[in-house]
DOMAR-61413 format. One record per residue (C-alpha): x, y, z; residue in three letters. Coordinates in Angstrom, 2 decimals, always signed. Example, Ala and Ser with C-alpha at 12.3 -4.5 7.8 and 13.67 -1.06 7.14 Angstrom:
<sites>
((+12.30, -4.50, +7.80), "ALA")
((+13.67, -1.06, +7.14), "SER")
</sites>
This chain:
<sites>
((-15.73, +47.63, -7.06), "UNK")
((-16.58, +44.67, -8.17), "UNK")
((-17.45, +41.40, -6.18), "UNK")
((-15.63, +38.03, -6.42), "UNK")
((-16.05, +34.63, -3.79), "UNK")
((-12.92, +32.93, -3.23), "UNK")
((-12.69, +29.60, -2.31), "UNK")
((-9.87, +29.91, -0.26), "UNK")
((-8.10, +26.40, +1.69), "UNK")
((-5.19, +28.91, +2.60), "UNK")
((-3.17, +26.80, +0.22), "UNK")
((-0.66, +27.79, -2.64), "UNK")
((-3.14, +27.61, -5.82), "UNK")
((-6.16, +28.99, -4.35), "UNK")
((-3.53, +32.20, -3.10), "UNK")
((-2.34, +32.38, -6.24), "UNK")
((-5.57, +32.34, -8.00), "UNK")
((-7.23, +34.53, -5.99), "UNK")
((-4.24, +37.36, -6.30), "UNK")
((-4.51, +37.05, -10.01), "UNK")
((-7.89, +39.34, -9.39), "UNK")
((-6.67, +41.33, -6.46), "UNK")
((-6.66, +44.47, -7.87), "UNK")
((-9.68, +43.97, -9.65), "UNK")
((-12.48, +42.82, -7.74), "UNK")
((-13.47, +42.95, -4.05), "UNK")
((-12.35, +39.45, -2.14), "UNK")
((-14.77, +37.59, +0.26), "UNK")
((-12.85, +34.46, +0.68), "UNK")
((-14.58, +31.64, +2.67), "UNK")
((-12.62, +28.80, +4.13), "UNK")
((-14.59, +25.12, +5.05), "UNK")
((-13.88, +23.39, +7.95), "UNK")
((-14.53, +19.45, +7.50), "UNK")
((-13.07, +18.08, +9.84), "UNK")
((-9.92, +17.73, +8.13), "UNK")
((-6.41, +17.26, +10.22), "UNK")
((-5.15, +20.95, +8.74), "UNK")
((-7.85, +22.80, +9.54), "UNK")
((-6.16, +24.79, +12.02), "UNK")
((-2.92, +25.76, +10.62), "UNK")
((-5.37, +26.14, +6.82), "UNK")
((-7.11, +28.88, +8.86), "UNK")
((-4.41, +30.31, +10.17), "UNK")
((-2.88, +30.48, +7.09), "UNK")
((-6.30, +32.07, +5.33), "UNK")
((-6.42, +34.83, +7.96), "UNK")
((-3.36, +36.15, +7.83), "UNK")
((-3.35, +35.58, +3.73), "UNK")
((-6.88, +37.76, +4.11), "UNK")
((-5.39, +40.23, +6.45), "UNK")
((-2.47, +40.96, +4.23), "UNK")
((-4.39, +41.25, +1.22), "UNK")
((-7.29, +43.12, +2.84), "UNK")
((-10.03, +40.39, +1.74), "UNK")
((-12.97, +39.35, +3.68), "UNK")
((-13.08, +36.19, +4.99), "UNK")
((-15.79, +33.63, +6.63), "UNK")
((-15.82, +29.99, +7.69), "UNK")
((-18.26, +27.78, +6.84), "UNK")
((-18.42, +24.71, +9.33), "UNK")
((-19.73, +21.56, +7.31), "UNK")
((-20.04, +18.89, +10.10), "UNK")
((-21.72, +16.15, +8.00), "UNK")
((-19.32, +16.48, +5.35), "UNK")
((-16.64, +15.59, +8.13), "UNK")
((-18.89, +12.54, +9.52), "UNK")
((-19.72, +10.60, +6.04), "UNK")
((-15.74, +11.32, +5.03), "UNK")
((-13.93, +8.24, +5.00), "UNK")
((-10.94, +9.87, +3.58), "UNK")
((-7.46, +10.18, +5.39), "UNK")
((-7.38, +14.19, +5.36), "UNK")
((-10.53, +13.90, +8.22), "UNK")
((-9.87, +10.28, +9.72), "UNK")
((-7.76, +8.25, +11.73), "UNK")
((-6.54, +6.81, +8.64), "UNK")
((-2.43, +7.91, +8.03), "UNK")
((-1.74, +10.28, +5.29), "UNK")
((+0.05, +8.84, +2.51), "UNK")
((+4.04, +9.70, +2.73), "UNK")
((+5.60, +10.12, -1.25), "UNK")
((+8.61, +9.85, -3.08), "UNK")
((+9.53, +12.78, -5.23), "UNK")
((+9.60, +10.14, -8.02), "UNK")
((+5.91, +8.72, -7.27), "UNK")
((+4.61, +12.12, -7.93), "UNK")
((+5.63, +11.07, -11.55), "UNK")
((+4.09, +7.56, -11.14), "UNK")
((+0.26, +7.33, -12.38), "UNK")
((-0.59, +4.12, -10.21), "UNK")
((+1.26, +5.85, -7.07), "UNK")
((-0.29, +9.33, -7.62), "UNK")
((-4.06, +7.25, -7.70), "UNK")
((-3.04, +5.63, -4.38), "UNK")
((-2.16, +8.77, -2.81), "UNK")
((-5.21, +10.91, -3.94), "UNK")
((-7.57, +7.89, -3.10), "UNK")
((-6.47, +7.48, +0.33), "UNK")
((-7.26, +11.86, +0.71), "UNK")
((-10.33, +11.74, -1.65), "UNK")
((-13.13, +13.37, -0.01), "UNK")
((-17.16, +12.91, -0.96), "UNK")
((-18.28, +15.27, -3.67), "UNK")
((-15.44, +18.05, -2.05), "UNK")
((-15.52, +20.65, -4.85), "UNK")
((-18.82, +20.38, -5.75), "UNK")
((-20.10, +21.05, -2.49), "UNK")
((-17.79, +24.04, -1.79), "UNK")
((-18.59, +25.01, -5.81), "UNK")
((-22.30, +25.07, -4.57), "UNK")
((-22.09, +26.90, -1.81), "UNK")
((-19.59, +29.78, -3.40), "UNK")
((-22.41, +30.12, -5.79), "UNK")
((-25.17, +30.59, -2.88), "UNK")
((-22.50, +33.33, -1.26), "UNK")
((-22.19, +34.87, -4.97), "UNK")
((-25.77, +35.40, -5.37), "UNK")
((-26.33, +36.68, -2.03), "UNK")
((-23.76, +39.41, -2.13), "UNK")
((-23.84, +39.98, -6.24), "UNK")
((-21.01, +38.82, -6.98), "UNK")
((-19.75, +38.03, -10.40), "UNK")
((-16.86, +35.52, -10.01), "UNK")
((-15.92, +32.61, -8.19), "UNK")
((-12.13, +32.18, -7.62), "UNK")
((-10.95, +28.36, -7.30), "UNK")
((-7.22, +26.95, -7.52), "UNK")
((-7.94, +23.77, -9.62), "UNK")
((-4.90, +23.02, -11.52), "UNK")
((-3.71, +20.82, -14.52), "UNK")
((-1.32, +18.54, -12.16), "UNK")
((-3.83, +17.72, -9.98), "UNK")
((-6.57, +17.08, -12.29), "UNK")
((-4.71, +13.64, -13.18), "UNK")
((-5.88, +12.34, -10.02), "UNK")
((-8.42, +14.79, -8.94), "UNK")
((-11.52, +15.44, -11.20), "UNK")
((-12.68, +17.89, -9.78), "UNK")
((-9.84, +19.86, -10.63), "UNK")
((-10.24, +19.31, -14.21), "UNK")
((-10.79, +21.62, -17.07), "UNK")
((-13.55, +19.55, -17.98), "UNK")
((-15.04, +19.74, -14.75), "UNK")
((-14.94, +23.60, -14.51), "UNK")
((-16.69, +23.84, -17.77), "UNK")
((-19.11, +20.98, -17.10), "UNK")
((-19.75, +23.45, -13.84), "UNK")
((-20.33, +26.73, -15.64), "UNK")
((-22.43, +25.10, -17.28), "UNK")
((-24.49, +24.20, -14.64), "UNK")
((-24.57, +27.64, -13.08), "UNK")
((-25.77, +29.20, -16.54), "UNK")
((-29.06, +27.12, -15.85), "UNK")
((-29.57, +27.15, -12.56), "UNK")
((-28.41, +30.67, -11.51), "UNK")
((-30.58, +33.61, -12.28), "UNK")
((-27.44, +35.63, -11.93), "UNK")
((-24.60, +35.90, -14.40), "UNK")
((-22.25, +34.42, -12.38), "UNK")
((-18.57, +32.47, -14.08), "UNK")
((-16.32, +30.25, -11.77), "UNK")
((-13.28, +31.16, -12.49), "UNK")
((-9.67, +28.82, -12.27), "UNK")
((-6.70, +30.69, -13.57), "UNK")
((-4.19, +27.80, -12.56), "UNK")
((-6.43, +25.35, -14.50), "UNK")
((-4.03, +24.52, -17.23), "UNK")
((-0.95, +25.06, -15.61), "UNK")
((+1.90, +22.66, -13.42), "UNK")
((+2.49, +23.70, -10.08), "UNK")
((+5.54, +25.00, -10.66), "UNK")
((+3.77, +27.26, -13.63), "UNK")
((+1.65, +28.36, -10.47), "UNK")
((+4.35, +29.54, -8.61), "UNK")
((+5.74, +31.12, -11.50), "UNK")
((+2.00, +32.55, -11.92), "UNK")
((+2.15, +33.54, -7.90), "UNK")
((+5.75, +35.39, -8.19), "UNK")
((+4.33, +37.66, -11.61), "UNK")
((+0.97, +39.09, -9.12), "UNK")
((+2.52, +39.35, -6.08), "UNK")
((+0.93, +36.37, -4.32), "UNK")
((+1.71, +36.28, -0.72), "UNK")
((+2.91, +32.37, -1.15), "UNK")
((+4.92, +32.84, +1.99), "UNK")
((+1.78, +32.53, +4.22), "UNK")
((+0.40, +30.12, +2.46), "UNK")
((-0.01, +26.04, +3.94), "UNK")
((-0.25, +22.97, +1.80), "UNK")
((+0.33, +20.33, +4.09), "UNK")
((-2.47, +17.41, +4.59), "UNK")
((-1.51, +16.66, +8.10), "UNK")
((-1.91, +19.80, +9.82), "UNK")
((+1.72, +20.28, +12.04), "UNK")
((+2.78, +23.63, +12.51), "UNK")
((+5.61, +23.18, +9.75), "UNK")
((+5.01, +21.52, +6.67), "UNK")
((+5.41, +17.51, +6.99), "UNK")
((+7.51, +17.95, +3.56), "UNK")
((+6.69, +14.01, +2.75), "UNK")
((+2.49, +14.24, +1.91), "UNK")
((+2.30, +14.42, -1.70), "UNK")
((+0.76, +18.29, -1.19), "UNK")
((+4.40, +19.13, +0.27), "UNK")
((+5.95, +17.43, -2.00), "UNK")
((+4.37, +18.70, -5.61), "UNK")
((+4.84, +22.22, -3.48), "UNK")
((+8.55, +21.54, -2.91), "UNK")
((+9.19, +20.44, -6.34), "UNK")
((+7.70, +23.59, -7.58), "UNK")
((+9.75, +25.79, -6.04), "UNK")
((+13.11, +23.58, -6.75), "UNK")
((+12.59, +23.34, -10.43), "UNK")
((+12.17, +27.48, -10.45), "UNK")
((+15.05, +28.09, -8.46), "UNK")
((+12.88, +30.16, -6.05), "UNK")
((+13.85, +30.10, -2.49), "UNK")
((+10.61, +28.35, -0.66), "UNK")
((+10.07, +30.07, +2.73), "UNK")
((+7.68, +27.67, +3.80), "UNK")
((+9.31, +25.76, +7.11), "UNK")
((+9.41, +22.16, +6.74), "UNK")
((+10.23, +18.85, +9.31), "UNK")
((+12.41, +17.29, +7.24), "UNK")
</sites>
């Protein structure tokens, strides 16, 4: 069978995204640990995500990613707590994903998916970049997906495609997405701060709540609040 990397936080879109090629390709999902506040519950989530879906799955410890951070996710620095109506709000929304920005993220997990692809020969790289998040995120973006494709086509001797199913779709398109391929959604963990149950309040919880709500789906995710 064919070989795929996924990228793989233990969060909804990277699930999602990587159950969209299931049944297609052969799964080695890594999962980095830098330092961030979720780490454990985002690998506890991954495992039993992997387990379930019979993928492979690594971590990849990135130490000096965690000590040059100055972002909330991997600091003392609190989270940002949201409104379902600032999720809405451009200048809110820029607030929240400064405060959780982290250097370079996706292109260093981007870079090092490729290394695993070309080690192993695989073909794709499975990401869960998304339209919603791409507002405040650009390295979520369309454009940035392309722009990395791109990059791979030159400096790759192998014929190797990232690949972001969610990338023009809402979150609640994604769980609409998740529901149609049999993601395992359940499992999954979105929450920035890392408690057993999700906060509900971080805007992660919060775009993941609203997802759910404006489908109608029953969300059995536990939360605090």
């Amino acid at each position: 069978m064919k070989k795929a990397i996924s990228v793989l936080s233990g969060g909804l879109d990277c699930t999602v995204a990587t159950s969209v090629f299931a049944g297609e390709y052969e799964i080695h999902a890594i999962t980095f640990n830098y330092g961030q506040k979720a780490f454990e519950r985002e690998l506890e989530a991954a495992k039993e995500i992997c387990a379930k879906m019979n993928w492979t799955h690594e971590v990849i410890d990135l130490p000096w990613l965690a000590k040059i951070s100055t972002s909330s996710l991997n600091t003392s620095e609190d989270i940002p707590e949201v409104s379902i109506d600032d999720l809405d709000d451009a200048e809110k929304s820029s607030e929240s994903a400064s405060s959780v920005w982290v250097p370079a993220r996706n292109m260093v997990f981007t870079s090092i998916a490729v290394s695993y692809a070309e080690s192993i020969g695989a073909e794709k790289i499975i990401v869960g970049w998304d339209a919603e998040e791409a507002a405040t995120f650009p390295d979520n973006s369309k454009e940035f997906l392309n722009t990395f494709n791109e990059l791979i086509d030159v400096g790759s001797p192998d014929n190797i495609k990232i690949e972001a199913p969610a990338i023009d779709l809402t979150k609640e398109e994604i769980v609409k997405l998740g529901v149609e391929v049999g993601a395992p959604m359940e499992i999954s963990y979105s929450c920035y701060k890392g408690g057993k149950k999700h906060c509900g309040v971080c805007e992660s919880c919060m775009r993941r709540k609203r997802a759910f709500t404006q489908l109608g789906i029953e969300d059995l995710s536990e939360y605090e609040d």
